[in-house]
C-alpha positions as CSV (number, residue, x, y, z in Angstrom):
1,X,25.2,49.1,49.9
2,X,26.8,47.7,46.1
3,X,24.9,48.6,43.3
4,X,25.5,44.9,41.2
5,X,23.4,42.2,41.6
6,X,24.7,38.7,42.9
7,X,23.7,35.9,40.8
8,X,21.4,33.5,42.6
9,X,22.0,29.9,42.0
10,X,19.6,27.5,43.1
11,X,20.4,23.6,43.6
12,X,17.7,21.4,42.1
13,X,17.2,17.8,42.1
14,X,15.1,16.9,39.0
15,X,14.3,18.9,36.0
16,X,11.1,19.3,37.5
17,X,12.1,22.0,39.8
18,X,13.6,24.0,36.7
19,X,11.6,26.6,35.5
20,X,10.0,25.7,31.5
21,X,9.8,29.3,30.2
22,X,14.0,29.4,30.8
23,X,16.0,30.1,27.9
24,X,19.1,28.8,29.4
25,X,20.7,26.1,31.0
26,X,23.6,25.9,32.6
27,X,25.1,22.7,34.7
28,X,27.8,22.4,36.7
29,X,28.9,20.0,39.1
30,X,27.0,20.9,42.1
31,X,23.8,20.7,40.1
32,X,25.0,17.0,39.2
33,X,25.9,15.9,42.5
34,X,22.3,16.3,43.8
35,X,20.4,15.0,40.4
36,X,19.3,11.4,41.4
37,X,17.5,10.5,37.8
38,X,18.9,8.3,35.2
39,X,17.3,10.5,32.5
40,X,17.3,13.9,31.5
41,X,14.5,15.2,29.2
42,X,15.2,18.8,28.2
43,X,12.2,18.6,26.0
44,X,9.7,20.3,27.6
45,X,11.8,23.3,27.9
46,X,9.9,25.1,24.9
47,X,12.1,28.4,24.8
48,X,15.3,26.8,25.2
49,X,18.0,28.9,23.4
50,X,21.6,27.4,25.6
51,X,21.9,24.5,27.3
52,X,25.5,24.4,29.2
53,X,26.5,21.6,30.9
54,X,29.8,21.8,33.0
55,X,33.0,19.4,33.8
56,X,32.4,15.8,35.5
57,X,29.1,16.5,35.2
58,X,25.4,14.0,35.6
59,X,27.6,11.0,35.5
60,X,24.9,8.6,36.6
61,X,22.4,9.5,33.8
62,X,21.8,7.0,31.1
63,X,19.5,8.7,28.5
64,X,19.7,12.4,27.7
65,X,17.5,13.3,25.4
66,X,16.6,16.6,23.5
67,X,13.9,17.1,21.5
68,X,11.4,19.4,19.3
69,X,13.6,22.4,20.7
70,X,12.4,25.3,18.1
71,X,14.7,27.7,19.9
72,X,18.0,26.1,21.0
73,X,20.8,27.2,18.8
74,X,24.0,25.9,21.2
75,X,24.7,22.4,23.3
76,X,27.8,22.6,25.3
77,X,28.9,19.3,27.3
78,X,32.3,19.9,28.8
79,X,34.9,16.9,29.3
80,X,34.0,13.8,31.4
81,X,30.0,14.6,31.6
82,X,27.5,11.5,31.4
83,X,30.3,8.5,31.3
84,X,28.5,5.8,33.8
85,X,31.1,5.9,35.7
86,X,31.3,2.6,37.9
87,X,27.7,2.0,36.4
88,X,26.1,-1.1,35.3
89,X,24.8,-0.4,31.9
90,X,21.9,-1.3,30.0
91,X,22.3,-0.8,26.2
92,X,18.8,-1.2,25.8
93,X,17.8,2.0,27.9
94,X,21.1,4.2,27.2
95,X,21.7,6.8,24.9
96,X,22.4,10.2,23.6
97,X,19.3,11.5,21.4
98,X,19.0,15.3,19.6
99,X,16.7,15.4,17.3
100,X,14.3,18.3,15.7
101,X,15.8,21.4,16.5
102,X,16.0,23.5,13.5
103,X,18.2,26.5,14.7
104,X,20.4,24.4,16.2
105,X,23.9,25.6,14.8
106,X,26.4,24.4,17.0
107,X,27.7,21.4,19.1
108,X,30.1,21.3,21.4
109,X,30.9,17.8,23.1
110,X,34.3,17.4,25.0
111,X,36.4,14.1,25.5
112,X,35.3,11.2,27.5
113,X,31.2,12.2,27.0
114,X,28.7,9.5,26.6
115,X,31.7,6.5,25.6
116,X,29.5,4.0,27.3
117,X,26.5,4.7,25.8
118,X,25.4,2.1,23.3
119,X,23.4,4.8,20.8
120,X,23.9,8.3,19.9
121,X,21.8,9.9,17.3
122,X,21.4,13.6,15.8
123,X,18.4,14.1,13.5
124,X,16.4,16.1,11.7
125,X,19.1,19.3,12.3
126,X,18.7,21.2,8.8
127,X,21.8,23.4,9.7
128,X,23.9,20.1,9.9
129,X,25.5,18.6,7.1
130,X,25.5,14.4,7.7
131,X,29.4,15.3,7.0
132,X,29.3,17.9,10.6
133,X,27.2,15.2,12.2
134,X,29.4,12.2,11.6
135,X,33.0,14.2,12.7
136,X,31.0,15.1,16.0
137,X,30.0,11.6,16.6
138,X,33.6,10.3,15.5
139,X,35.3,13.3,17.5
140,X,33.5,11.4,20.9
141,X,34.7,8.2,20.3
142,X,38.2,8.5,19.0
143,X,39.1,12.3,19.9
144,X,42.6,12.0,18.1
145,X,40.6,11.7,15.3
């Protein structure tokens, strides 16, 4: 008999199946392999503090958007997450939103993330300077920057 408690990790296939009272989200690839939708709405997850979202990660989704999230102070998309990979793209439908989340302090978005996608747009973020905001968006595009 151990005394710790093994994590439980449960697969899901739409963000319906994710609980809305969680706090935190955290992707990785298995997660991804099994998510079928081109859009990922994290904005009805009220209490949402961390959203994680791992390496190589919901390459087939073409709008991610995040939205009136009074509680989420960190976004973390490791390298090579949402690129369309082998997709045909729509401009018209694809793109990267974040907008209203007042504690939202930091941004983390690693190489190759969202290259194909033909909008990306941060507002409303009071603890963002447009300065902060315009080195993340550069830093995605041209990384050596």
């Amino acid at each position: 008999h151990s005394d710790h408690t093994v994590p439980k990790y449960v697969l899901w296939n739409s963000i319906e199946e994710l609980e809305r009272k969680t706090d935190a989200v955290v992707l990785g690839l298995m997660n991804s392999t099994f998510f079928h939708s081109t859009e990922l709405d994290f904005s009805l997850f009220t209490n949402l503090r961390q959203l994680s979202i791992g390496y190589n990660c919901l390459i087939n989704v073409h709008r991610l958007v995040i939205n009136d999230l009074n509680e989420l102070e960190h976004i973390s998309i490791k390298e090579n997450s949402f690129t369309l990979y082998n997709q045909e793209i729509d401009e018209s439908t694809n793109g990267f939103f974040v907008w209203n989340c007042p504690l939202l302090r930091q941004i983390e978005i690693g190489n190759e993330c969202f290259e194909k996608y033909a909008v990306c747009e941060f507002t409303k973020l009071p603890l963002f300077s447009p300065f902060m905001l315009e080195r993340i968006v550069s830093n995605m595009f041209d990384p050596l920057n």
